[in-house]
Backbone as a printed PyTorch tensor [residue, N CA C, xyz], in Angstrom:
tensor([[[-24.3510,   7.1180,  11.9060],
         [-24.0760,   7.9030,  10.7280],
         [-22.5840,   8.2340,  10.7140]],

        [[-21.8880,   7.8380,   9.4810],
         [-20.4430,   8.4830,   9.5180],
         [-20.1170,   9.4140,   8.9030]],

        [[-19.1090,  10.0010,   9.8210],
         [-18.5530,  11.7480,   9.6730],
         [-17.3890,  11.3830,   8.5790]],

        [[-17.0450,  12.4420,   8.0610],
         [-15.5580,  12.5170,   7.0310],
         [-15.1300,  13.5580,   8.3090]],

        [[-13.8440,  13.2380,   8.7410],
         [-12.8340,  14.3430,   9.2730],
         [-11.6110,  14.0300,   8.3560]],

        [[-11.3370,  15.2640,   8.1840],
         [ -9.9950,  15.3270,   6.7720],
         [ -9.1000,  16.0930,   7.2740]],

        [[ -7.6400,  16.3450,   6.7090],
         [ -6.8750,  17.4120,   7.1490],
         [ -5.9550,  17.1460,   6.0840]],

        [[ -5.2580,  18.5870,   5.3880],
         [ -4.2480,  18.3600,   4.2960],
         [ -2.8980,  18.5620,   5.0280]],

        [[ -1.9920,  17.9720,   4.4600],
         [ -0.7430,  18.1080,   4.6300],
         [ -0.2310,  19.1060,   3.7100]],

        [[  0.4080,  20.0460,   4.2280],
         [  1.6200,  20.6410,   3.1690],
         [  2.6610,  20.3390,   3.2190]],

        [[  3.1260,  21.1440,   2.3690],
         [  4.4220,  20.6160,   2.0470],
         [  5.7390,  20.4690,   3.6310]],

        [[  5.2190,  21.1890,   4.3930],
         [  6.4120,  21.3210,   5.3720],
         [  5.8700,  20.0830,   6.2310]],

        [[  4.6480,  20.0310,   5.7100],
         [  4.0770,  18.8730,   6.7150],
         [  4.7250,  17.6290,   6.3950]],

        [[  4.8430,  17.5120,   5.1140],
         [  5.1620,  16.3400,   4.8870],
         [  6.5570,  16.0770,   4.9960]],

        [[  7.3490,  17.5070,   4.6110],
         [  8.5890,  17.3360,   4.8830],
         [  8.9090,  16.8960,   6.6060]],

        [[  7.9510,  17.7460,   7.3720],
         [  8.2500,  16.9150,   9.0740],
         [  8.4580,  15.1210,   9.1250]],

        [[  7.3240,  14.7040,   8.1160],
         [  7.1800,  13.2880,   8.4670],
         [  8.0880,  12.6480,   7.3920]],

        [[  8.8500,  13.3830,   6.4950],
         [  9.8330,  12.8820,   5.6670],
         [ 11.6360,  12.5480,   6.5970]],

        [[ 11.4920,  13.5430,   7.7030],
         [ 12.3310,  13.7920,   8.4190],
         [ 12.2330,  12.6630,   9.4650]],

        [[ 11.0060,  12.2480,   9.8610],
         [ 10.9460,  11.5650,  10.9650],
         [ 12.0680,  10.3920,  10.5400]],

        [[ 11.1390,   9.5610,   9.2210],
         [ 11.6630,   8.8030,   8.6090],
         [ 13.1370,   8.6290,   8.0890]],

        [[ 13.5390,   9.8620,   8.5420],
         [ 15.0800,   9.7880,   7.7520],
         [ 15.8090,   9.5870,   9.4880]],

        [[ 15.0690,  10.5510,  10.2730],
         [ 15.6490,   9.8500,  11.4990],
         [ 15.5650,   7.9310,  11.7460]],

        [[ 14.5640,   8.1640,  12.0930],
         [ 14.2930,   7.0460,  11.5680],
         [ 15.5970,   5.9160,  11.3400]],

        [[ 15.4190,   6.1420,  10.2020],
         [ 16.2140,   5.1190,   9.3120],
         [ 17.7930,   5.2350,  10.0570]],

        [[ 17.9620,   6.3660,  10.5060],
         [ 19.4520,   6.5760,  10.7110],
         [ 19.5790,   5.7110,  12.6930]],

        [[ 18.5270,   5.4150,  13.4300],
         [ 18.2410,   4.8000,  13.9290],
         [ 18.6150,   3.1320,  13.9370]],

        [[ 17.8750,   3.2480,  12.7090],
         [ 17.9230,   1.4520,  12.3830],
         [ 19.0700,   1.1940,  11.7330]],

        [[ 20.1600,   1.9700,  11.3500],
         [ 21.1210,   1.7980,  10.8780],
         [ 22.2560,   0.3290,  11.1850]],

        [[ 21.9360,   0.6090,  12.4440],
         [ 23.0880,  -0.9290,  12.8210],
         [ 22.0720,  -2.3330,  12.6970]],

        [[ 21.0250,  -1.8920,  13.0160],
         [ 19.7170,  -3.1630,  12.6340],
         [ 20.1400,  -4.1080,  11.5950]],

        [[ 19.6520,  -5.1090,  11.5700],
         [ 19.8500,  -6.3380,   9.9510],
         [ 18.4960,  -6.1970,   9.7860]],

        [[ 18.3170,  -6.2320,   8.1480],
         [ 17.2970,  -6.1860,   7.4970],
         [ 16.2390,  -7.1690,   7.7780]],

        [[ 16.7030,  -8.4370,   8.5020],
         [ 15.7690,  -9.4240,   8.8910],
         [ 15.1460,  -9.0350,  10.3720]],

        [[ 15.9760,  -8.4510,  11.1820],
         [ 15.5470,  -7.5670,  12.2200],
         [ 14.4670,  -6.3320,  11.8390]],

        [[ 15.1340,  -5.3460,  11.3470],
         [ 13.5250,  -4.7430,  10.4250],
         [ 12.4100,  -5.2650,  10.4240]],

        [[ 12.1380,  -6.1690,   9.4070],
         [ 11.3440,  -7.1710,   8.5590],
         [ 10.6780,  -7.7040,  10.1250]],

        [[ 10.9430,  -8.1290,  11.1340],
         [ 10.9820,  -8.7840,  12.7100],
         [ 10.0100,  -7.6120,  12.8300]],

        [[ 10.7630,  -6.9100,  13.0180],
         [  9.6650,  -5.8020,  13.9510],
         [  8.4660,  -5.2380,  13.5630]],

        [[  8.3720,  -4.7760,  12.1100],
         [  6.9950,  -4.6420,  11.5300],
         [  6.1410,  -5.7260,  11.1880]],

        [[  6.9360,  -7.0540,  11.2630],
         [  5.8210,  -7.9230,  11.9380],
         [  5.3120,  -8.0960,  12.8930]],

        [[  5.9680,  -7.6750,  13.6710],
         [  5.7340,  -7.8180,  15.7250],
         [  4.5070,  -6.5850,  15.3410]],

        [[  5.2920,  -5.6820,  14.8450],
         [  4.1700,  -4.2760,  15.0060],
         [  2.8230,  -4.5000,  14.4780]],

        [[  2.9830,  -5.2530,  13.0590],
         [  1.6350,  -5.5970,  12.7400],
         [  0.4240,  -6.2750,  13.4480]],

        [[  1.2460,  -7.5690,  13.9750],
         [  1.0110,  -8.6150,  14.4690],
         [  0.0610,  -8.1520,  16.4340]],

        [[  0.9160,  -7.0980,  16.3330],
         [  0.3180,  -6.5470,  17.8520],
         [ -1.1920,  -5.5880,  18.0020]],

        [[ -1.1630,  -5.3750,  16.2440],
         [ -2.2710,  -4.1480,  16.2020],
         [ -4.0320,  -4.8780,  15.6560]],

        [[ -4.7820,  -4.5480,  16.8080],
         [ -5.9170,  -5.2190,  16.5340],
         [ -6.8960,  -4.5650,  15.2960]],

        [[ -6.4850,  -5.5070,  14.2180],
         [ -6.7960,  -4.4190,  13.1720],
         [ -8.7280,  -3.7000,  12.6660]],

        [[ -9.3770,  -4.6330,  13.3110],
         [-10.4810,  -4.7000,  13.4150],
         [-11.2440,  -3.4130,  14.0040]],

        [[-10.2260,  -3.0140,  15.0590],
         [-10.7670,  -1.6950,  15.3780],
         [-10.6990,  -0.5750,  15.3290]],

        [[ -9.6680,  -0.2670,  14.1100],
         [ -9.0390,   0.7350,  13.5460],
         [-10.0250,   1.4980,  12.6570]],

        [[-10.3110,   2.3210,  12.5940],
         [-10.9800,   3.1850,  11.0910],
         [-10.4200,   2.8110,  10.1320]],

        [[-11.0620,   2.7230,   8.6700],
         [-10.7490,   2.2720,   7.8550],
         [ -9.4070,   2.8530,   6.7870]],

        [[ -9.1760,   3.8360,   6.9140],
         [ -7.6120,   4.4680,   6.6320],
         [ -6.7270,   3.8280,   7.4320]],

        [[ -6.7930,   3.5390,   8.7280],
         [ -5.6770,   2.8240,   9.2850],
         [ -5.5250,   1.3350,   8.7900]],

        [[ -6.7810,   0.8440,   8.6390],
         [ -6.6560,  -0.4350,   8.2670],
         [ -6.1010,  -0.9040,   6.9220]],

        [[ -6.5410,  -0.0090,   6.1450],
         [ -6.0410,   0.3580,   4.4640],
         [ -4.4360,   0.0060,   4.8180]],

        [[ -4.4730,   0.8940,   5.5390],
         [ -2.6490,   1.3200,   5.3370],
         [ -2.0810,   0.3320,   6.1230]],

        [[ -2.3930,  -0.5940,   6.9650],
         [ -2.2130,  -1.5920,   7.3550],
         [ -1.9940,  -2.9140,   6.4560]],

        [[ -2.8730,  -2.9220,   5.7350],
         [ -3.2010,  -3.8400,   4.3530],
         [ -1.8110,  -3.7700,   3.4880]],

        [[ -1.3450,  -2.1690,   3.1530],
         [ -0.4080,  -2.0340,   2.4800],
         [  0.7780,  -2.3080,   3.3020]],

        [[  0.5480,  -1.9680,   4.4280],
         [  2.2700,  -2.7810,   5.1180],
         [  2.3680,  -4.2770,   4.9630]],

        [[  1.0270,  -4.7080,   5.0100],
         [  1.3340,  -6.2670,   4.6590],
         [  1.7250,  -6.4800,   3.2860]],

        [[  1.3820,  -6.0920,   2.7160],
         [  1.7170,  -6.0300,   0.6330],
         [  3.6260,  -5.6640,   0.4000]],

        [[  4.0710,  -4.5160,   1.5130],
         [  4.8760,  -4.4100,   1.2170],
         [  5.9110,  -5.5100,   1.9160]],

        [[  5.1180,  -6.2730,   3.1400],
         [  5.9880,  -7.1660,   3.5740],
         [  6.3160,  -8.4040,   2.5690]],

        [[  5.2720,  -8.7110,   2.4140],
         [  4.8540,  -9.9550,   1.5110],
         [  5.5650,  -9.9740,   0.2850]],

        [[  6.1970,  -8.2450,  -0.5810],
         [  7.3080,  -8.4490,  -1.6130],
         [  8.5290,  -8.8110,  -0.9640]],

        [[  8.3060,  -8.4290,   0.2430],
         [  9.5880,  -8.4360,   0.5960],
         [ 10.2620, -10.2050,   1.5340]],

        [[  9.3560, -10.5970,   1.1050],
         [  9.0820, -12.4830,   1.9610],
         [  8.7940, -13.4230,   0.5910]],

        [[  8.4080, -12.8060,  -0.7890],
         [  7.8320, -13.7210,  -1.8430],
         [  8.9530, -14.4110,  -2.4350]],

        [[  9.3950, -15.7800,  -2.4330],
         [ 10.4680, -15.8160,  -3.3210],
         [ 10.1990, -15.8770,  -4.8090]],

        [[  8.7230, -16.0250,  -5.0530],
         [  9.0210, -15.7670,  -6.6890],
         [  8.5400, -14.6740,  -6.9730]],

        [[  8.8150, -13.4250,  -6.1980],
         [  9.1720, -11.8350,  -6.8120],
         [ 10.1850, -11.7680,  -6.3910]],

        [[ 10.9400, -11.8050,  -6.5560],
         [ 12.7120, -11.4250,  -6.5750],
         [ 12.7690,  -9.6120,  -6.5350]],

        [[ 12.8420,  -9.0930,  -5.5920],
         [ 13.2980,  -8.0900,  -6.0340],
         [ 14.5430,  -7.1170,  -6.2380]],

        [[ 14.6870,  -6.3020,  -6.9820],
         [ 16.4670,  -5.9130,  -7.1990],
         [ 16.3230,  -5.0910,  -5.7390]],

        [[ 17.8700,  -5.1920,  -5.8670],
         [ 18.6680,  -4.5270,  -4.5010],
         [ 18.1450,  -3.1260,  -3.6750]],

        [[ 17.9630,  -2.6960,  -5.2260],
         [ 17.9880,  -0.9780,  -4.4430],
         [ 15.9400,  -1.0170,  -4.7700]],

        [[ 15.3570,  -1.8550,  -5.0280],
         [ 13.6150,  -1.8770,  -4.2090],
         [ 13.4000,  -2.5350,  -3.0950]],

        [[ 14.1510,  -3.5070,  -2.9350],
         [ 14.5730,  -4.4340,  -1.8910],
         [ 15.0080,  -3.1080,  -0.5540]],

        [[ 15.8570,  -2.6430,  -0.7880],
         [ 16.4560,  -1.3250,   0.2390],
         [ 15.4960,  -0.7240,   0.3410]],

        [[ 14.7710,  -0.3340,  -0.7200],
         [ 13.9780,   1.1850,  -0.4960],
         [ 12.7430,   0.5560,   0.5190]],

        [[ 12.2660,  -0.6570,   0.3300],
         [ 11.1670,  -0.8680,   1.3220],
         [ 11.4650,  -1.3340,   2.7350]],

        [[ 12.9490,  -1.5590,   2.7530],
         [ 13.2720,  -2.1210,   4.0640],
         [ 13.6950,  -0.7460,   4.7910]],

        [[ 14.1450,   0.2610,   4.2600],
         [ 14.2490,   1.5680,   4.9880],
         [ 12.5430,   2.3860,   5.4730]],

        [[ 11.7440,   1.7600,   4.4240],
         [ 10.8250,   2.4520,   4.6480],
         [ 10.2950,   1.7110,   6.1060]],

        [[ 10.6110,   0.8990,   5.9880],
         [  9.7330,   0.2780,   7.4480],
         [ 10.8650,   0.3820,   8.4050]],

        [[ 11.9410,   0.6830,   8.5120],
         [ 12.8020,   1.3720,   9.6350],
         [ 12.2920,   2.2870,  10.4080]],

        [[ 11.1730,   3.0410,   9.9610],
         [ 10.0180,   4.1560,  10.7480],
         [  9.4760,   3.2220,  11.5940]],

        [[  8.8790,   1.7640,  11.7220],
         [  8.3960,   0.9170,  12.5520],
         [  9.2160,   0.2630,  13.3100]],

        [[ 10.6860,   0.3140,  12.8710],
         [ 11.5140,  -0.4490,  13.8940],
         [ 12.0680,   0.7280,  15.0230]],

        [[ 11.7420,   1.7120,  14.6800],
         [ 12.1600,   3.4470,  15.8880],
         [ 11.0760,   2.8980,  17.3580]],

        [[ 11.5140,   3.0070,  18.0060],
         [ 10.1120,   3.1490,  18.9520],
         [ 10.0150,   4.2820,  19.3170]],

        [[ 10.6470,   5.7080,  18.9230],
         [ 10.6960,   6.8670,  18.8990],
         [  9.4210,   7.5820,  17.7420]],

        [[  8.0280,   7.0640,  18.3380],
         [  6.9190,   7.8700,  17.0920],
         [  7.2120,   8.9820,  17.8690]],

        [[  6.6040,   9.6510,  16.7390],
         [  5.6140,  11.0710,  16.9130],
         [  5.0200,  11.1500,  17.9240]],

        [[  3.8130,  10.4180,  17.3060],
         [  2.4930,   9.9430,  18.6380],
         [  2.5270,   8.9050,  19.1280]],

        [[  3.0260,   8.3710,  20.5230],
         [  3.1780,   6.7880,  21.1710],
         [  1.8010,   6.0220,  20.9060]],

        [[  2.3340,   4.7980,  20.4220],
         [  1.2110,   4.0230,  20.0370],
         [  0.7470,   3.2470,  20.8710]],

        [[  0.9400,   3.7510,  22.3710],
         [ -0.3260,   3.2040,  23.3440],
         [ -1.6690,   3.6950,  22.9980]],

        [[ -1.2790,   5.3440,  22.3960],
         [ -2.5780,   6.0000,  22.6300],
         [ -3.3400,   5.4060,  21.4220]],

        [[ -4.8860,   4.9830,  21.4900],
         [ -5.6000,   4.4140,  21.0900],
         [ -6.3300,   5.2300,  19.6720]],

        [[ -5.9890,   4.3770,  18.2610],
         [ -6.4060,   4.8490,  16.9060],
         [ -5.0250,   5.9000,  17.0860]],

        [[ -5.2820,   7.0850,  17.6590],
         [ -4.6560,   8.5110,  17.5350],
         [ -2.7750,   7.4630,  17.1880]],

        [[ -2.6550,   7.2020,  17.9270],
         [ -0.7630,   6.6050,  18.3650],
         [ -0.6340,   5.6310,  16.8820]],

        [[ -1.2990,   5.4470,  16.0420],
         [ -1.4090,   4.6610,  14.8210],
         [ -0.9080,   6.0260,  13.3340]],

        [[ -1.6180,   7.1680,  13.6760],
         [ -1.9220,   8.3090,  12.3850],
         [ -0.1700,   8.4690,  12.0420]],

        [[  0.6750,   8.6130,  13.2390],
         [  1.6170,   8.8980,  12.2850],
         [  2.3620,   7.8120,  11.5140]],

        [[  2.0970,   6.2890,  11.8820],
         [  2.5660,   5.1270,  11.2200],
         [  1.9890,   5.2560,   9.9210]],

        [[  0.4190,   5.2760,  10.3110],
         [  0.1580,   5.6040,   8.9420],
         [  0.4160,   6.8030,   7.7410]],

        [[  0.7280,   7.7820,   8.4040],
         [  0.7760,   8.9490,   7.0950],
         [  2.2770,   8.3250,   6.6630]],

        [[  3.4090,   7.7450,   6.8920],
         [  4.4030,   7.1310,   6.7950],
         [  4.4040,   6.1240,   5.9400]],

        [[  3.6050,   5.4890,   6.3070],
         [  3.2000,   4.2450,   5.0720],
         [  2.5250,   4.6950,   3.9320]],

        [[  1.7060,   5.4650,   3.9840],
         [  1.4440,   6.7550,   3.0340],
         [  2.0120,   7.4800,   2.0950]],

        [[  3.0650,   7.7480,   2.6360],
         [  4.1140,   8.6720,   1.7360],
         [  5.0950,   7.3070,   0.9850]],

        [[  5.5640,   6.5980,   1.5400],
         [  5.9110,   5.3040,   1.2320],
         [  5.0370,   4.7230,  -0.0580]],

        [[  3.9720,   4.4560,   0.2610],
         [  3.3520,   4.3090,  -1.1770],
         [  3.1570,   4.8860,  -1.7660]],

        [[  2.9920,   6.2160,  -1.9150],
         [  3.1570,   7.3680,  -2.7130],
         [  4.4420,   6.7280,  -3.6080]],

        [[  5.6850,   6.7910,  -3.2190],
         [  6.4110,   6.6480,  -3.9240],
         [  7.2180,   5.4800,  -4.6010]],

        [[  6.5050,   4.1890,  -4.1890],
         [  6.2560,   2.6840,  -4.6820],
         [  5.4090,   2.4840,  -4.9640]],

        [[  4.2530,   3.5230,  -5.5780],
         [  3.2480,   2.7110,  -6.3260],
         [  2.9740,   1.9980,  -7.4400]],

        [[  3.7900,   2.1820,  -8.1630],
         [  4.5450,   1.5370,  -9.3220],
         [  5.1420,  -0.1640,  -8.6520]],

        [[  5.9000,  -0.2810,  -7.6610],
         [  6.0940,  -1.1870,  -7.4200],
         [  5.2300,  -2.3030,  -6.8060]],

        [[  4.3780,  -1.4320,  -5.7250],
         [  3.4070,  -1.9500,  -5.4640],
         [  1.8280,  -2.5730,  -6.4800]],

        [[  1.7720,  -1.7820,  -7.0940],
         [  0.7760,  -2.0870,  -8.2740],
         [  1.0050,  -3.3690,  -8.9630]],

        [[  2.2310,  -3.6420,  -9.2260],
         [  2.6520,  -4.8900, -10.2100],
         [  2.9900,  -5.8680,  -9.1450]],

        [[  3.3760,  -5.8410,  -8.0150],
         [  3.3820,  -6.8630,  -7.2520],
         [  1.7580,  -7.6920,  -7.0640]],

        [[  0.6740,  -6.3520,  -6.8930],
         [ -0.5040,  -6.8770,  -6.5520],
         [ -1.1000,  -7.3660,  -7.8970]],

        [[ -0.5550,  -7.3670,  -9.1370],
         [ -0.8690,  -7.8240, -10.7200],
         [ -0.5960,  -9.3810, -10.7090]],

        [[  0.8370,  -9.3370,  -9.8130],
         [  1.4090, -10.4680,  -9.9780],
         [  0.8680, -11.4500,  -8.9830]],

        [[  0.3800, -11.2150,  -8.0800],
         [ -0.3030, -11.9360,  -7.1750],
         [ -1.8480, -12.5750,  -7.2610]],

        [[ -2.1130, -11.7300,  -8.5420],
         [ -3.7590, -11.6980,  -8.5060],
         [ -3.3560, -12.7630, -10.0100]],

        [[ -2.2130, -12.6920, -11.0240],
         [ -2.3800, -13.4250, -12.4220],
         [ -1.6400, -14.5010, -11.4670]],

        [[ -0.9330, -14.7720, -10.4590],
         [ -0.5650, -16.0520, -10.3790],
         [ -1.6340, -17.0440,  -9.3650]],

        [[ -2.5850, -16.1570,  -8.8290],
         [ -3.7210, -16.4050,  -8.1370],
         [ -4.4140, -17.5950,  -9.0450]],

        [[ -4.5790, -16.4920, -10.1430],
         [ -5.8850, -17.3830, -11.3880],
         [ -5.4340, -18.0970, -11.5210]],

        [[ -3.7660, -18.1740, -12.2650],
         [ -3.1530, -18.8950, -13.1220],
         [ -3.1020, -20.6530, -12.1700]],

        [[ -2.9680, -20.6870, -10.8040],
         [ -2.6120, -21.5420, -10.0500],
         [ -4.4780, -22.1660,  -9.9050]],

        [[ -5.1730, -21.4850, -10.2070],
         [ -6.8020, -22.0510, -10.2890],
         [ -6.9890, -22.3060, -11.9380]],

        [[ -6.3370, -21.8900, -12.8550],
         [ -6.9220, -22.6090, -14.3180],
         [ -5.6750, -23.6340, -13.9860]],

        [[ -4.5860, -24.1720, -13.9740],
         [ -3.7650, -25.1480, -13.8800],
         [ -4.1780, -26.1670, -12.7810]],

        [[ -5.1530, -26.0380, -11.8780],
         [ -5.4680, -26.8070, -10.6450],
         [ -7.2410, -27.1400, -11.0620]],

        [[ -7.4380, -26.8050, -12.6980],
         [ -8.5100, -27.5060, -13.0200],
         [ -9.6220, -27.0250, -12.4080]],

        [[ -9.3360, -25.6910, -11.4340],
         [-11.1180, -25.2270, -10.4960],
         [-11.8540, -23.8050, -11.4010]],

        [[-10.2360, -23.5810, -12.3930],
         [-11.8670, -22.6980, -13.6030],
         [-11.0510, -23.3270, -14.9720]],

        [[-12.0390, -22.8760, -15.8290],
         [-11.6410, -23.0690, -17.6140],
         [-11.2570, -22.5540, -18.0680]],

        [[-10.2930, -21.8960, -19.2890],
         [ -9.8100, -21.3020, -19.9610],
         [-10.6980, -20.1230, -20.1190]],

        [[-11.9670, -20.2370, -20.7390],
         [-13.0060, -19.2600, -20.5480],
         [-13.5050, -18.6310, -19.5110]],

        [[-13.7530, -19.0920, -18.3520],
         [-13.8740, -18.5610, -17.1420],
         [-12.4210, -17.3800, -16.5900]],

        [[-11.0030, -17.8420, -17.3310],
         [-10.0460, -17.5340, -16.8690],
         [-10.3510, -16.2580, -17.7100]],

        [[-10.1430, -16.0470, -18.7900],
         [-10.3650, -14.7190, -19.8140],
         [-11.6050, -14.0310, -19.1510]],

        [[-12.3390, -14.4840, -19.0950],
         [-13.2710, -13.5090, -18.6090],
         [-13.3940, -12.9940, -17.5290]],

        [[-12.4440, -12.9490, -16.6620],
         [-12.2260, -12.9560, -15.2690],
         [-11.1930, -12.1460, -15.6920]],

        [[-10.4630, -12.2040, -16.7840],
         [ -8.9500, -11.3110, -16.8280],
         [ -9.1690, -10.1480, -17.5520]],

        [[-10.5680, -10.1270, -18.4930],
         [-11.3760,  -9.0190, -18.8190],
         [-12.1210,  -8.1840, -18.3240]],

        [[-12.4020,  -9.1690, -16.7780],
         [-13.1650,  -8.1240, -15.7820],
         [-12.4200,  -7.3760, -15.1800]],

        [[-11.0460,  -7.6800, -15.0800],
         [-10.2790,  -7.0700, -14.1490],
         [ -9.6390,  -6.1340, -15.1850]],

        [[ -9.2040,  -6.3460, -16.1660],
         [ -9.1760,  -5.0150, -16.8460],
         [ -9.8060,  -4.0890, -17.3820]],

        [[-11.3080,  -4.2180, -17.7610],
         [-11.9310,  -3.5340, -17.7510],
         [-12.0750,  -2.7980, -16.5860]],

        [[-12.3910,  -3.6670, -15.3350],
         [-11.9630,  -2.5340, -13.9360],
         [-11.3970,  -1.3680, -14.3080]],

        [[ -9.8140,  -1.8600, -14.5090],
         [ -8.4380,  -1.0440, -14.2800],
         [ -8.8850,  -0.1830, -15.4020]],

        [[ -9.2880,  -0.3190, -16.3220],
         [ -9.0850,   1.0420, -17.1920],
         [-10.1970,   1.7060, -17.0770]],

        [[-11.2600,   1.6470, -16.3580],
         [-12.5810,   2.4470, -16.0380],
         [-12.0950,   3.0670, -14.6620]],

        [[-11.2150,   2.8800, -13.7830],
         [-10.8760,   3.1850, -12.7330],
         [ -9.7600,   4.3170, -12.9190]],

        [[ -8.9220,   3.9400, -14.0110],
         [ -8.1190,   4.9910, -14.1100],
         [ -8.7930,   6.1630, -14.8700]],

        [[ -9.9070,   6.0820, -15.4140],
         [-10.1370,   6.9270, -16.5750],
         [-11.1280,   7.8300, -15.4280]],

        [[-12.0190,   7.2000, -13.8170],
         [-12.5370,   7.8460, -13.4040],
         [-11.3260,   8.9130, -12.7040]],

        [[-10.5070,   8.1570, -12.3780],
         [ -9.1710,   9.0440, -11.0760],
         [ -8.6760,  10.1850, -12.6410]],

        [[ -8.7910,   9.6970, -13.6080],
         [ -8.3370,  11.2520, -14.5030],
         [ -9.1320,  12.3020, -14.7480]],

        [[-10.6950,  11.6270, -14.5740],
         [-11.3990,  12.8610, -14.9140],
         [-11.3810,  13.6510, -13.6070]],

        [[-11.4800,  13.1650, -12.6150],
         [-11.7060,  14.0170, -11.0370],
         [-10.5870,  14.6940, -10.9210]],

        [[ -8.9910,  14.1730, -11.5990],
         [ -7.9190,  14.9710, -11.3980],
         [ -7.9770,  16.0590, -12.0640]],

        [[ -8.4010,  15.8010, -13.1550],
         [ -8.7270,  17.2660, -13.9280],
         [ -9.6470,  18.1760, -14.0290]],

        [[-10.9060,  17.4940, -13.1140],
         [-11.9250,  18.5700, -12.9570],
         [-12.6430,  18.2860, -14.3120]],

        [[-12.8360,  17.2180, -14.6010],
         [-13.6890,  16.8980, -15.9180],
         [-15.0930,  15.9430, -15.3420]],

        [[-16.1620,  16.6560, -16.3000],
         [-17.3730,  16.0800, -15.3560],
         [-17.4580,  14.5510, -16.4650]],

        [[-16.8840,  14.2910, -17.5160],
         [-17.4240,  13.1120, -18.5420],
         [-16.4340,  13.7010, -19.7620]],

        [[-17.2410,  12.3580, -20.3370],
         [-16.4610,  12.1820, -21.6420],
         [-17.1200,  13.2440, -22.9230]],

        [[-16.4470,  13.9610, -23.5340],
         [-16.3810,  14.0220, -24.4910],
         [-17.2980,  13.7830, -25.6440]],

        [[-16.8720,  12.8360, -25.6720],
         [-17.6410,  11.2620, -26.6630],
         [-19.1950,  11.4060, -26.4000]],

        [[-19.5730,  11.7310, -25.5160],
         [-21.5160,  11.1180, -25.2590],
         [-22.1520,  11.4680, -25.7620]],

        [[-22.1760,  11.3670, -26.9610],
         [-23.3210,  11.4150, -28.3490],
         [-24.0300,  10.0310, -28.5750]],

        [[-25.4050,   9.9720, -28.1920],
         [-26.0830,   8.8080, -28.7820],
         [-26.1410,   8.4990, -30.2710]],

        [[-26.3870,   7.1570, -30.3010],
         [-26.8540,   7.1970, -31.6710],
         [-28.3240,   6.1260, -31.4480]],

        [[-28.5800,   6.7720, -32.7580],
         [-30.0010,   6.5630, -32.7150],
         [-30.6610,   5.6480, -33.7970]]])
């Protein structure tokens, strides 16, 4: 049977792990960005992801997403998103954690609340990278003849219908709304 264990961050909390990161970064300062990019692959590459709880693994997922903009040559990205994600993973090139990541799951939480706050504030960037990956996905299967034009639309209708039933659930829970409005049958 699985437990929920939760814990909120406040604000000073987050400011601690905003700090780490700025150490951090001031760390990796003499580093080359391909050195960076090196090490949170090594880091990835070392972590058996299989046995992680599923928040670590999540956030694992997203370090790969953010590597992968940062390795795609047909997402180009400008300079200063290009910077902002290569500083963000300067927290993985420190070997100065919080919590040493010998210690097992636990030596992972502060990588992750890091990658966390990180997407917090590239989710915008991140979102359209994973748009662009998923329409050039299809697009490279209706041009390679393995679906039809119709299969392709309806597949691009499922996924937006997703997205806008998904956002419309994350607005009602943000606002403390039990439903729509609207739910009048007709008869």
């Amino acid at each position: 049977m699985p437990i929920d264990i939760s814990f909120t961050l406040n604000e000073q909390d987050l400011d601690y792990f905003r700090n780490l990161l700025r150490t951090a970064q001031q760390h990796a300062a003499g580093a080359s960005e391909k050195e960076i990019i090196a090490r949170a692959h090594s880091k990835l590459d070392n972590i058996v992801v299989d046995k992680l709880p599923q928040y670590f693994r999540d956030r694992m997922g997203d370090l790969e997403t953010m590597l992968a903009m940062l390795g795609d040559p047909q997402w180009p990205l400008e300079p200063q998103e290009r910077t902002d994600i290569v500083s963000a993973l300067a927290y993985l090139y420190d070997d100065a954690d919080a919590i040493a990541d010998d210690i097992p799951v636990l030596g992972m939480l502060d990588d992750a609340i890091v990658i966390e706050l990180v997407l917090r504030e590239m989710r915008h960037e991140i979102a359209a990278y994973n748009e662009f990956c998923l329409s050039r996905s299809i697009t490279q299967r209706l041009a390679g003849g393995e679906i039809s034009e119709e299969e392709f639309l309806a597949e691009k209708r499922h996924e937006l219908f997703e997205r806008m039933r998904s956002r419309m659930d994350r607005h009602h829970r943000s606002h403390g709304e039990s439903g729509r409005l609207t739910g009048f049958s007709l008869s």
